[in-house]
BAFI-3210 file (N, C-alpha, C; in Angstrom, 3 decimals, decimal comma, padded with zeros to 6 digits):
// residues 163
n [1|2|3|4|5|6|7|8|9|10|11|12|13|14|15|16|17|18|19|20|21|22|23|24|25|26|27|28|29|30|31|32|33|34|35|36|37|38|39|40|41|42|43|44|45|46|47|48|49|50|51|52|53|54|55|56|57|58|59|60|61|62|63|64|65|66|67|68|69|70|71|72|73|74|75|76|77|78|79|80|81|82|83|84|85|86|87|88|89|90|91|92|93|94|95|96|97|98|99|100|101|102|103|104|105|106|107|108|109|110|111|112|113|114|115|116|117|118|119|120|121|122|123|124|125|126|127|128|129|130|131|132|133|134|135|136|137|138|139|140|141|142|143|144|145|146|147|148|149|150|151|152|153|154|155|156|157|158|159|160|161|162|163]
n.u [016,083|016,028|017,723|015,927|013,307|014,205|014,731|012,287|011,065|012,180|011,553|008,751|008,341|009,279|007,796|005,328|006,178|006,270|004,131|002,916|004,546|003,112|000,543|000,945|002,061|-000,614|-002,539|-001,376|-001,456|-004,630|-005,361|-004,067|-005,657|-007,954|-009,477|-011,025|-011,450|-010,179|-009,697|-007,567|-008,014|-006,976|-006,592|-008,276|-010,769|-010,277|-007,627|-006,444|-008,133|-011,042|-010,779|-010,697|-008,657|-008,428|-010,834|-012,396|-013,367|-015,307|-016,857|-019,201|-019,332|-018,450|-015,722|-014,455|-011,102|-008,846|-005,482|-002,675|000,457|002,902|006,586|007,728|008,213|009,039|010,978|012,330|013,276|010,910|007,804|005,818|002,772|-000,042|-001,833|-003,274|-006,505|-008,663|-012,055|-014,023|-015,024|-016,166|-018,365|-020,040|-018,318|-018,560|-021,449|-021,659|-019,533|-021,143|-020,207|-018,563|-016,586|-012,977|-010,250|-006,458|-003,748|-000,228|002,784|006,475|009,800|013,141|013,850|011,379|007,614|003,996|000,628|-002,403|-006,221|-008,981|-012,213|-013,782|-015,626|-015,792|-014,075|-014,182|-014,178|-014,710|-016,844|-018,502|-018,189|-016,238|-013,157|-010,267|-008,093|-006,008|-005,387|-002,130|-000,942|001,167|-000,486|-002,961|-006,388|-008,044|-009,204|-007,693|-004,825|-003,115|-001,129|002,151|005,486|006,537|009,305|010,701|012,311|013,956|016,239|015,476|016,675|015,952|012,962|012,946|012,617|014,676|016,753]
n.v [026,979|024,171|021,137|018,895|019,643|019,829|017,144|016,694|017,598|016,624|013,668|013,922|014,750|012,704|010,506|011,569|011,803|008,834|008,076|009,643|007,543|004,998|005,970|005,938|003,679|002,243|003,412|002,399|-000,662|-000,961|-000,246|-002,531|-004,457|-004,185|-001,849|001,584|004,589|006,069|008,740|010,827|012,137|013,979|015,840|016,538|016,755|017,786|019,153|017,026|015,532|014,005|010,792|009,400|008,528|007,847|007,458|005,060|002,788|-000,234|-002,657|-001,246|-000,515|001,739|002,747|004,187|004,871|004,913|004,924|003,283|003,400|002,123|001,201|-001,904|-002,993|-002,167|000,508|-000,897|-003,056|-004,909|-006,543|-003,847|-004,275|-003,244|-000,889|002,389|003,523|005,808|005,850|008,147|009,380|007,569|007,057|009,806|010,021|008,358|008,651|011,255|010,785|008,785|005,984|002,958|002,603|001,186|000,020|000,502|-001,392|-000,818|-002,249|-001,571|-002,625|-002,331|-003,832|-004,869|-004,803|-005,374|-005,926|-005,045|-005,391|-004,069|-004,278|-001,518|-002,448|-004,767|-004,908|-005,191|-005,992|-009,270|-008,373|-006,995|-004,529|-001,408|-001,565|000,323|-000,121|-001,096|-004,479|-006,137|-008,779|-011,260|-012,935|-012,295|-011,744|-009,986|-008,750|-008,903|-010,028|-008,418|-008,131|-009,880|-009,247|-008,310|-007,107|-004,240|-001,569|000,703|003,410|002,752|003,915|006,638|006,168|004,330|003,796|003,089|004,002]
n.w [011,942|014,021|014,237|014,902|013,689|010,984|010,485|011,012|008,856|006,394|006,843|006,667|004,114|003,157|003,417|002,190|-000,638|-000,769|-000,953|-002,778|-005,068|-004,586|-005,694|-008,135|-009,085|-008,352|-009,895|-012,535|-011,813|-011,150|-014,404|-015,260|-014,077|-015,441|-014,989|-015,844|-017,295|-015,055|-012,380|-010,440|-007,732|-005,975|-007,719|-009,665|-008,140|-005,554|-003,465|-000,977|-000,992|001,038|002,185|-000,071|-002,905|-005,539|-008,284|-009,929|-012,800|-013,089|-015,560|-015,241|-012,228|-009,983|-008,268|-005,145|-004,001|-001,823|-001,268|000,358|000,844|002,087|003,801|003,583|005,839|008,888|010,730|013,144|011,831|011,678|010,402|009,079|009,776|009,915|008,192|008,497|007,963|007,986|008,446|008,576|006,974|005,043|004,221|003,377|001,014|-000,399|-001,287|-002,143|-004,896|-005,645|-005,136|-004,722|-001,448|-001,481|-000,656|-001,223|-000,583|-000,582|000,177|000,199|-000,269|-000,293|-003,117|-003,903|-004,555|-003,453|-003,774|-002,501|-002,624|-002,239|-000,454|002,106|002,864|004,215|005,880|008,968|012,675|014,299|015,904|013,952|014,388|012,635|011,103|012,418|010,330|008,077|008,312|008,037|008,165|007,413|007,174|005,945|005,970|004,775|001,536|-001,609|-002,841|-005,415|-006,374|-006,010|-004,327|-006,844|-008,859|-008,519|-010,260|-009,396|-007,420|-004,093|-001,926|-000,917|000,221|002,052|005,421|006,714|007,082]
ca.u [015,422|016,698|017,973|014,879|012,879|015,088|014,932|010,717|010,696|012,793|010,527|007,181|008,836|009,764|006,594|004,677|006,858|006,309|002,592|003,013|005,124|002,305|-000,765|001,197|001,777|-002,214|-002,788|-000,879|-002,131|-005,972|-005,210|-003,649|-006,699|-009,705|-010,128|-011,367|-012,415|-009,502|-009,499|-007,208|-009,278|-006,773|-005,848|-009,436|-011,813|-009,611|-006,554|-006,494|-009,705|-011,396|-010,619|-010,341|-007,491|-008,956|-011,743|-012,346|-014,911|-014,954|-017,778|-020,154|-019,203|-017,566|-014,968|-013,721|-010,133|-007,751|-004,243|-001,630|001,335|004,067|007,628|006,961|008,910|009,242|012,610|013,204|012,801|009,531|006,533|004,618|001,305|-001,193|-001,761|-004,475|-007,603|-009,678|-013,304|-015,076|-015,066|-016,418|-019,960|-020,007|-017,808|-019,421|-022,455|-021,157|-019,198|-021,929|-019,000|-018,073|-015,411|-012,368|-008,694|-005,576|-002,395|001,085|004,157|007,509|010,862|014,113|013,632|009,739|006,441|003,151|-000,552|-004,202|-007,268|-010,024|-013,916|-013,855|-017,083|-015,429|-013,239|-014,592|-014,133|-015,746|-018,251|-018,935|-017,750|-015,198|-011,724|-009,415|-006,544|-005,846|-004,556|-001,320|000,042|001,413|-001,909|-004,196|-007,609|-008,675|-009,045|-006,987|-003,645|-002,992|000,532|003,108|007,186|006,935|010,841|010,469|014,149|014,371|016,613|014,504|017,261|015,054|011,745|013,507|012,575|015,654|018,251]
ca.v [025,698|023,404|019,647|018,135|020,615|019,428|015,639|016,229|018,106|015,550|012,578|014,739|014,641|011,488|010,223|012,643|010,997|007,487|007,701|009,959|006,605|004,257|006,322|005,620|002,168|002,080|003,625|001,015|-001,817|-000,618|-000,658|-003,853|-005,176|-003,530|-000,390|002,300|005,791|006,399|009,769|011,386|012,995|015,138|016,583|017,212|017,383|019,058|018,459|016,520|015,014|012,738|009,816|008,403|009,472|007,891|007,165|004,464|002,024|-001,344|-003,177|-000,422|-000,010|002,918|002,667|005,125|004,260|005,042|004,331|003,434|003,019|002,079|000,495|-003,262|-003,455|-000,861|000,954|-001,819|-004,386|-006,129|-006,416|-003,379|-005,307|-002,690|000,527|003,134|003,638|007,073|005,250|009,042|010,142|007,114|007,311|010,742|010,410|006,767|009,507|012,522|009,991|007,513|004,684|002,221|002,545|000,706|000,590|-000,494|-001,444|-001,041|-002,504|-001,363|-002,914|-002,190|-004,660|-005,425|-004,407|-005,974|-004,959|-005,943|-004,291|-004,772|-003,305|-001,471|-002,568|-005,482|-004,200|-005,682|-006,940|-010,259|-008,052|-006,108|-002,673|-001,257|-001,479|001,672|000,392|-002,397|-005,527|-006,456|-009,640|-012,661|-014,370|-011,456|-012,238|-009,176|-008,015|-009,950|-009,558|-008,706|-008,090|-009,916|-008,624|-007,818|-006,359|-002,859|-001,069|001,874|003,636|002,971|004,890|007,989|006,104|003,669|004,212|001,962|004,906]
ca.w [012,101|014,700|013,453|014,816|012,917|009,910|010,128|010,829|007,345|005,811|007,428|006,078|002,851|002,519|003,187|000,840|-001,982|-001,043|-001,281|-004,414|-005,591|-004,472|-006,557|-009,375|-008,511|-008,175|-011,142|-013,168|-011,200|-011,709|-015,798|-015,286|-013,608|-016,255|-014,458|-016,749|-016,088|-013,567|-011,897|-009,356|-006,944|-005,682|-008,903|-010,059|-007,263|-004,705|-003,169|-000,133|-000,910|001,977|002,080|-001,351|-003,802|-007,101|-008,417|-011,071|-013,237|-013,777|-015,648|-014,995|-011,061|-009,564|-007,007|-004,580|-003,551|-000,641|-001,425|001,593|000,393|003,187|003,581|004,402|007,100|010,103|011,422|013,648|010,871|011,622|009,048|008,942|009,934|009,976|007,409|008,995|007,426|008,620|007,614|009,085|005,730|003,659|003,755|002,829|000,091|-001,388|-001,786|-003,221|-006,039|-006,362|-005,707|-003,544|-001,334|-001,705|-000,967|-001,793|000,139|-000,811|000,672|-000,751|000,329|-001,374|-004,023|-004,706|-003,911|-003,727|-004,082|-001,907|-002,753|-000,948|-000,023|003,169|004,033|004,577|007,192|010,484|013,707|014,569|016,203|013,307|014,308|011,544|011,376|012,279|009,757|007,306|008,350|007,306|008,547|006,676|006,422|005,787|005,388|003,741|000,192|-002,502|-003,654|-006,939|-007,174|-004,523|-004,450|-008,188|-008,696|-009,252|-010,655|-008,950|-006,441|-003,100|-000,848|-000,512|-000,080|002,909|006,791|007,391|007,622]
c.u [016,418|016,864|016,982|013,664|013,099|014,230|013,180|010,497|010,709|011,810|008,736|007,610|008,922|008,336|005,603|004,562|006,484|004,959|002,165|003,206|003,849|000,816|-000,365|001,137|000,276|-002,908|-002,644|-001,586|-003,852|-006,155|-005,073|-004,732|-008,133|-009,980|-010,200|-011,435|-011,721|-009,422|-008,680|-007,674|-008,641|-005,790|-007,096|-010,374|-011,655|-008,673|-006,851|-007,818|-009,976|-011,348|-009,770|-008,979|-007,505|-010,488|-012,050|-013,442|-014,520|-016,722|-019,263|-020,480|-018,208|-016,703|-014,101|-012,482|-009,221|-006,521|-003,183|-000,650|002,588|005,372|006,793|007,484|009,150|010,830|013,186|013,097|012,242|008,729|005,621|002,979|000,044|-001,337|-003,003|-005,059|-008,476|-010,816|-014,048|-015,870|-016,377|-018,037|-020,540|-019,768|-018,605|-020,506|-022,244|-020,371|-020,074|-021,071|-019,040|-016,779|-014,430|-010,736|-007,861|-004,080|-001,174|002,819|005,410|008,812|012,103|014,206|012,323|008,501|004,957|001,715|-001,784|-004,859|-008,214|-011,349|-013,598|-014,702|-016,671|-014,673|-013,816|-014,210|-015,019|-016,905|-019,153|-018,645|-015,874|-014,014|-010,664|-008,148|-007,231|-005,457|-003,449|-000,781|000,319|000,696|-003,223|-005,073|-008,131|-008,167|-008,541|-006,045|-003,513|-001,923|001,422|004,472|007,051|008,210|010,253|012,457|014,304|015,197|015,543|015,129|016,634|013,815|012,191|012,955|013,453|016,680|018,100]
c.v [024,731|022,078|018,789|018,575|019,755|018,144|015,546|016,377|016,737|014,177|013,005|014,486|013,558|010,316|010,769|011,689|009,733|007,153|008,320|008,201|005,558|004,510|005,872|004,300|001,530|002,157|002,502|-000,502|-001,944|-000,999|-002,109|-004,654|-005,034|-002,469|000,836|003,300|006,540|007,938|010,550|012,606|014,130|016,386|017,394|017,401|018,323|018,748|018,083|015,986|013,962|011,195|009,025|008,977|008,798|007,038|006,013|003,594|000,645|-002,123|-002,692|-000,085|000,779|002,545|003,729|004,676|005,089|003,879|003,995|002,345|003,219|001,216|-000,865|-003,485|-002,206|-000,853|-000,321|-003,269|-005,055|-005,969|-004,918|-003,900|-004,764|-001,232|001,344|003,271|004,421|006,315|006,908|009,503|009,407|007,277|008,781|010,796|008,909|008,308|010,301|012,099|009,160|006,410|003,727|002,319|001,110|000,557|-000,537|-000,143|-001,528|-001,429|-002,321|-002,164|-002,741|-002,882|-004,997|-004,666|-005,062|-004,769|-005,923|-004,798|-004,891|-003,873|-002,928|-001,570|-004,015|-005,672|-004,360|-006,356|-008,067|-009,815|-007,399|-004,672|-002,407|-001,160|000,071|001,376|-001,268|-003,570|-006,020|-007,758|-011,020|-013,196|-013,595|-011,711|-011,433|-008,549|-009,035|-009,366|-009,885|-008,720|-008,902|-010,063|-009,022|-006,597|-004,694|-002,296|000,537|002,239|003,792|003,747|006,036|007,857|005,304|004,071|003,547|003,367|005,686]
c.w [012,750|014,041|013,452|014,038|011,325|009,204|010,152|009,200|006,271|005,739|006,663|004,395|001,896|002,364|002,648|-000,516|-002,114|-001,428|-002,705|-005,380|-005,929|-004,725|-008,034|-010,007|-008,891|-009,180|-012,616|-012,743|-011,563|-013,466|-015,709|-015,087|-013,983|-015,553|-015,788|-016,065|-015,155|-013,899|-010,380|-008,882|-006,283|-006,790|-009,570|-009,194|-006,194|-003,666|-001,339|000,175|000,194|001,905|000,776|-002,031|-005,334|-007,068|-009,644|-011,232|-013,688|-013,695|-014,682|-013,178|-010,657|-008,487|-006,490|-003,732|-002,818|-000,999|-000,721|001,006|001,701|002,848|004,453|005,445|007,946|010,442|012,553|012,758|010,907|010,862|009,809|008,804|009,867|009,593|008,347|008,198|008,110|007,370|007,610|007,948|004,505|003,288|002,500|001,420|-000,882|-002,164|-003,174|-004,759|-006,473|-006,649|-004,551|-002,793|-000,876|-001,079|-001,497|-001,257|-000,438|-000,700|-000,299|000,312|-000,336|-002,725|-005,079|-004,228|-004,134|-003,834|-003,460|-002,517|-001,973|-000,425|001,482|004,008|004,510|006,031|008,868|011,168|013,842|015,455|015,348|013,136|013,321|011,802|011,480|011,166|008,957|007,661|007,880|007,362|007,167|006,093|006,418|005,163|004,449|002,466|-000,710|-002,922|-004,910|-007,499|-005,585|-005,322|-005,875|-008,298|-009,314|-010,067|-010,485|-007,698|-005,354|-002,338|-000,169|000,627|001,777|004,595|007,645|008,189|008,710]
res [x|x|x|x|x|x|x|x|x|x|x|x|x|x|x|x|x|x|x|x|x|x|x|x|x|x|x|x|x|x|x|x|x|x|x|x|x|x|x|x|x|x|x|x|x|x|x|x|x|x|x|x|x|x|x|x|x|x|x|x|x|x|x|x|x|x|x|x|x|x|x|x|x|x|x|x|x|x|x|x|x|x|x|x|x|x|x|x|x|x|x|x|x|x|x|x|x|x|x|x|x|x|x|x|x|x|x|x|x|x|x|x|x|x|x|x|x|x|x|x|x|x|x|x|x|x|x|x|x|x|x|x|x|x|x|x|x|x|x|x|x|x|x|x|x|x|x|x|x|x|x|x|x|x|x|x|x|x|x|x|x|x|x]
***
């Protein structure tokens, strides 16, 4: 295996972990916020499930949730401004759960991390046609934040896209 080979693995890896990091994150945050019911979808329905990656209940509504968990800031140190969001899936999967879908954004930075959630039917252009990704910027209109740079205390070194 050649070095670039290597450093892809490494890079596949590292981002694996960080979104591992940021279900957990989600998980916690959901409790925090009355969620009941929670289910990870790719633990019980089948791994690499479409779209969503939990499922949960609050006050007798279902929600199907997509978790994107990123560093807040990009390799050349500017704000990560915009998470992707594959919608192809959601219809389908709203169905087959009987939920709404949902997500929920995660910015990590060596220090803190915050939290939006947000309906993706929301997710539109001022013409109406759906959004390919989340919005991230400064003064993001969508969803609501529920957590902003709450200190976490863990080694981020691993998790980092600085190095």
């Amino acid at each position: 295996m050649d070095e670039r080979e290597v450093d892809s693995k490494k890079e596949a890896m590292r981002k694996k972990a960080l979104g591992e990091l940021g279900e957990l994150v989600a998980l916690k945050t959901l409790v925090d916020n009355g969620f009941e019911k929670i289910t990870h979808l790719n633990d019980t329905k089948r791994r690499n499930y479409p779209f969503a990656d939990l499922l949960a209940e609050k006050d007798g509504k279902k929600y199907a949730i997509s978790v994107k968990a990123r560093n807040k800031l990009q390799k050349n140190g500017t704000l990560n401004n915009r998470y992707n969001l594959k919608q192809t899936h959601v219809s389908a999967v709203e169905a087959e759960l009987d939920a709404e879908a949902f997500w929920m954004a995660i910015p990590f930075d060596n220090n803190s991390y915050s939290v939006r959630f947000g309906s993706v039917a929301e997710l539109k252009d001022a013409s109406g046609k759906p959004l390919s990704g989340i919005p991230m910027g400064e003064e993001c209109a969508y969803g609501k934040e529920w957590v902003k740079d709450k200190p976490h205390y863990f080694d981020f070194s691993y998790f980092t896209n600085m190095n």
